[in-house]
N, C-alpha and C positions, 0 to 999 in steps of 0.2 A: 463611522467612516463614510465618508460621501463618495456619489456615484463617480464626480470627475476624481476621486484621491485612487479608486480601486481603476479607473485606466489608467492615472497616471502609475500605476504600481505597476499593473501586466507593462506597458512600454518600457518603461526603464528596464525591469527584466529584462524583456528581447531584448532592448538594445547595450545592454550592457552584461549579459551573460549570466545574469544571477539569482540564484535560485528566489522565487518574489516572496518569500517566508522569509527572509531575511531582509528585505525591506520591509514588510511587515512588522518584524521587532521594532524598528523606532514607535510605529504604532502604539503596539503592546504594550511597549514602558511608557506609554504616554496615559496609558488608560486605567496604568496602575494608579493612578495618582486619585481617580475618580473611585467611586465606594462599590462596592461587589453589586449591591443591588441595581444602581444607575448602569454602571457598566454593563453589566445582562442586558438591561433593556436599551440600552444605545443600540448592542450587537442585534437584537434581534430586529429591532425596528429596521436595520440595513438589510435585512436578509433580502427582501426583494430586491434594491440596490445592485447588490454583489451580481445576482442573476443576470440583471439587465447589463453589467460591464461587461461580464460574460459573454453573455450573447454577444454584445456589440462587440467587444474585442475581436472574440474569434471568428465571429462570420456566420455562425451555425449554433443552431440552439443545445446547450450543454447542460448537465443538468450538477446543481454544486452540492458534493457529497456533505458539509457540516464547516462548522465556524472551528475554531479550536485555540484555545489558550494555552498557559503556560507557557514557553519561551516563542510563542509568535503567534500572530491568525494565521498558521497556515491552512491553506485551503486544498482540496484537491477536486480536480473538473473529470468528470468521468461520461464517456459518450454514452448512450444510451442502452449499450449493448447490456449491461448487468453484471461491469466491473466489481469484483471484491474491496470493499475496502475496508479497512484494517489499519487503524491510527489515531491520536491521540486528539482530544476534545474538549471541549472546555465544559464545566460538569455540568449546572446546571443549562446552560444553555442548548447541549445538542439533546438532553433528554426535549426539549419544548421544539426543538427543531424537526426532532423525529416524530413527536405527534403533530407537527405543522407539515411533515411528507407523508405522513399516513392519510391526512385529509385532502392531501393536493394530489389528481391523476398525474400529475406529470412526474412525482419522485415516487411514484412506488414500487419503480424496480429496484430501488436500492436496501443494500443489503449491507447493514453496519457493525461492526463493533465501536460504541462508545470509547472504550479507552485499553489501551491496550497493558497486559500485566508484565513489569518491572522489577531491577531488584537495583538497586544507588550503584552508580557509576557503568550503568548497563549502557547497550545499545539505544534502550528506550530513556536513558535518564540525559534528556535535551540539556539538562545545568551540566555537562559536560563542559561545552562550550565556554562559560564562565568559569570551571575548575580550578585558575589559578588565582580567583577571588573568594575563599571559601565562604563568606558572608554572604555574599550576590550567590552562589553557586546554592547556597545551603536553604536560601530564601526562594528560589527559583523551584528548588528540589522538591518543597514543603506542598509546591501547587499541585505537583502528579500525584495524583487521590489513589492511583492502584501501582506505587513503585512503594513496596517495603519490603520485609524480611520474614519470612515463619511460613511452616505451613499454617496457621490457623489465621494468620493476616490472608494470605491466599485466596483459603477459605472463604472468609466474609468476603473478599472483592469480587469476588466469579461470582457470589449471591447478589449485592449491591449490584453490580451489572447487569445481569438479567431483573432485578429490581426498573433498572433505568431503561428497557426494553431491547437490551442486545440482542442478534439474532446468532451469534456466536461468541467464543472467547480467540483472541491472540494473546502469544503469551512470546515474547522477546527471549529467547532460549538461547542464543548466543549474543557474541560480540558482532560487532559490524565493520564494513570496509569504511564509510566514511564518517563516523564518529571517534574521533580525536584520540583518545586516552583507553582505547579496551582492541582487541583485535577479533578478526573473525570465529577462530578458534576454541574461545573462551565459554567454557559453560557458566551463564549467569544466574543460574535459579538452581539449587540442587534438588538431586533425585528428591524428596520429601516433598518439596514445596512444587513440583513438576505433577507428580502422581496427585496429591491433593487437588490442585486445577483439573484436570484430565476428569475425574472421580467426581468432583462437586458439578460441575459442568454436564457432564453425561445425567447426572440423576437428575439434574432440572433440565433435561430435555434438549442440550443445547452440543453444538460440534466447537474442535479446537483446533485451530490453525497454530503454528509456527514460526519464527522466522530463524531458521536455524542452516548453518553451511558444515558440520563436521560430519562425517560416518559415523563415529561413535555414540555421538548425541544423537543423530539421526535413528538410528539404531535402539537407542533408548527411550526417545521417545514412539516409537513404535509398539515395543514394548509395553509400555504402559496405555497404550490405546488410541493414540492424535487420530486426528479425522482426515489429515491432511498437511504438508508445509509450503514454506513459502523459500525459493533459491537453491539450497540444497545444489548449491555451487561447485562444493567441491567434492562430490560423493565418487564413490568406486564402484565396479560392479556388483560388489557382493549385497551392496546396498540397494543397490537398482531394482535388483533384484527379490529384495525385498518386499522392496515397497511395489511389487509388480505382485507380489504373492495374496499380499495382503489385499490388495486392490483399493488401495489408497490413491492420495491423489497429489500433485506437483507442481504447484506455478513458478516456474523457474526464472523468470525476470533478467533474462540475457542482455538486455539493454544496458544495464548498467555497468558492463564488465568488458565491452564492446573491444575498444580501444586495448585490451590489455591481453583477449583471447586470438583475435587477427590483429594482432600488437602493431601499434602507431604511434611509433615515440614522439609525434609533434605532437598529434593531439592530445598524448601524455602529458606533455609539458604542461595542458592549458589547466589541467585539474590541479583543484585543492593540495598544498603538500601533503597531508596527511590521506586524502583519498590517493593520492598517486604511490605516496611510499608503498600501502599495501598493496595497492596494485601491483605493482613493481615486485614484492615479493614474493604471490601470490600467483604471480601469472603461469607459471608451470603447473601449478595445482588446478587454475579455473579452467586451463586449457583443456586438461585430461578430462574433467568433471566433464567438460561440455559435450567432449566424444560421447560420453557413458550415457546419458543424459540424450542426446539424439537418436540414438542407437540404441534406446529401451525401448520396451514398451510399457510404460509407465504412463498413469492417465494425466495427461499434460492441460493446465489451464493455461490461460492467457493474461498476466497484468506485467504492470510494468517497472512498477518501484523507481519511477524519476525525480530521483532527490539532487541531481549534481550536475546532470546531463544534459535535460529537455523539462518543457511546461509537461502538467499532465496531462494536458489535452491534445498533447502530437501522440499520442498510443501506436503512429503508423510509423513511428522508430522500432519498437519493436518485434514487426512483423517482418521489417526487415533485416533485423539481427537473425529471427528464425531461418528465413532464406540462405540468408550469408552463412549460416549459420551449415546445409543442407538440407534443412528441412522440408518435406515436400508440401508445398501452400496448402494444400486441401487440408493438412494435418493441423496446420496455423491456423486456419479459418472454421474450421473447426474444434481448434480449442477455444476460441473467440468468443463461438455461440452455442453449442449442445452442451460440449463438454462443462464450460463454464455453468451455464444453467444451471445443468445438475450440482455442481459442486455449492452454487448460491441454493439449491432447492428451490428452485425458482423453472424445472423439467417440465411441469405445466399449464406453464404459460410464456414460455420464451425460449428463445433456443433454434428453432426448428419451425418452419412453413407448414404447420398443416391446421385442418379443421380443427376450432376449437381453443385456437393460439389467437396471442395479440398478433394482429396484421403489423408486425416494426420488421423494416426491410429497406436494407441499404444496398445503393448501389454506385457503380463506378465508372469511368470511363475509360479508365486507363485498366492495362492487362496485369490482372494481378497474379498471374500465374508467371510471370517473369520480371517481371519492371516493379525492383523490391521499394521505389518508394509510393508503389501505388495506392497504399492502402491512405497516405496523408491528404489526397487528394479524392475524397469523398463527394461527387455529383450530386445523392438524391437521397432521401432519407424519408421513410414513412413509418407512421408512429401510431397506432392504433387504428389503421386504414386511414391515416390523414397524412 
């Protein structure tokens, strides 16, 4: 993919509102056509490429978390602070990508999971979207290398992962808001094949994230040992309170629920039918979660999960959901940097201004203790004392 194809990709986005992963499929089906081997090396020879759009696109040097296949190249742009990410990759390429950021000083903040675990017709099984093609859907499904069924399938993918240099496991543990045909609700992986990840993971040294929104599940996975989740949208107290006990941790990704928690029926309208319908259901539960959820103390990280809403490189939507939200800034901005740290394992050497730290240090001109879109409006950035 060529450097003017990946501007013209981010513009249409902006200016036409849509997620640029979905322009990107025309791509992808175009790439099916060429042979696995060609194809890797096409993707990788772009890698610089992609970077340089990047940059230029956005104005400010970004640094791009992994290529990814299966139903799109979606990309995701993460600022430099030591975002989590956690999401799906195309196999053999992000393994070459990730020793291609182990040798480059500029991505070695990053902290990956290759591919995230699955079970058909999940949150994480993207051939949703073709569902009522079962051929296309069934062909599409065959590419997610870690979506099957067993604990002993499980098993082997948490090894195969850390095999390809994971530095964690996600595991798709519910249904989602904006994928088509499952709901938030829905446990996707059961107890067996849950505890097996959790178990196989931990002995080879590695933590397990989540993306899960029930109590119950939440609850359950606790139980069995997570390290941490991801939304946990619609929890209650008794839950909070748990994960308070336990001293776990919480990236709750308010950004994407925005519209439906300080409820704005126009801007309702603008989303997807199917993100809006649950929305729309949904919204007396995410409103509660959100009290429970501000009002803990629960060790709260910072990401964003913009799949429907914003590019991933506006992250300073988020900060102002926290705001709007009540949250007091210091608390925002410190899930951003320490807290986050810690939770990447990354406490030191990033996080925090003292002796002994990379010198990376941003700053602003606008007052971010009030004026909630100030964090989008980033003046000055220094990255290893440069």
């Amino acid at each position: 993919m060529a450097l003017d194809s990946m501007k013209e990709i981010f513009e249409r986005s902006a200016r036409e509102n849509i997620p640029f992963w979905e322009i990107v499929l025309q791509y992808d089906m175009e790439e099916r056509q060429v042979s696995r081997q060609a194809s890797m090396a096409k993707m990788l020879s772009t890698w610089q490429a992609i970077q340089d759009a990047a940059d230029s696109y956005t104005g400010t040097q970004r640094s791009v978390s992994g290529l990814v296949g299966g139903d799109g190249l979606k990309m995701r742009l993460y600022a430099r602070r030591g975002e989590s990410i956690g999401g799906e990759f195309m196999d053999e390429v992000i393994v070459q990508a990730i020793s291609m950021a182990e040798s480059n000083a500029c991505m070695r903040r990053i902290v990956a999971a290759p591919m995230f675990l699955c079970s058909a017709g999940s949150h994480g099984d993207l051939s949703q979207g073709f569902a009522r093609n079962p051929l296309l859907s069934q062909k599409l499904q065959q590419e997610r290398l870690t979506l099957g069924a067993g604990k002993d399938y499980f098993v082997n993918a948490v090894r195969e992962q850390v095999k390809y240099g994971s530095d964690f496991l996600k595991i798709m543990a519910t249904g989602g808001f904006f994928t088509p045909y499952d709901t938030p609700i829905q446990q996707q992986l059961n107890d067996e094949e849950l505890k097996a990840i959790m178990d196989t993971a931990h002995a080879l040294g590695k933590t397990v994230t989540a993306h899960v929104y029930t109590n119950e599940l939440m609850q359950k996975l606790i139980a069995f040992g997570i390290d941490g989740m991801e939304h946990g949208s619609l929890m209650n107290r008794e839950t909070a309170q748990l994960i308070e006990e336990k001293g776990l941790y919480l990236v709750p990704t308010f950004c994407p629920y925005e519209e439906a928690v300080h409820y704005d029926p126009e801007e309702m309208k603008k989303k997807q039918p199917e993100f809006r319908r649950k929305l729309e259901l949904y919204k007396n539960a995410l409103q509660a979660g959100r009290e429970v959820i501000c009002s803990s103390k629960i060790k709260l990280g910072y990401g964003t999960d913009f799949v429907a809403n914003h590019q991933n490189y506006e992250s300073g939507y988020e900060y102002e959901a926290w705001l709007n939200s009540g949250m007091n800034p210091f608390a925002a901005l410190k899930a951003a940097t320490s807290v986050n740290a810690d939770i990447l394992q990354l406490s030191d050497k990033i996080g925090t201004i003292e002796p002994g730290k990379y010198a990376d240090i941003s700053a602003w001109k606008r007052d971010l203790m009030h004026d909630t879109k100030a964090l989008l409006d980033c003046a000055f950035v220094m990255k290893d004392g440069k």
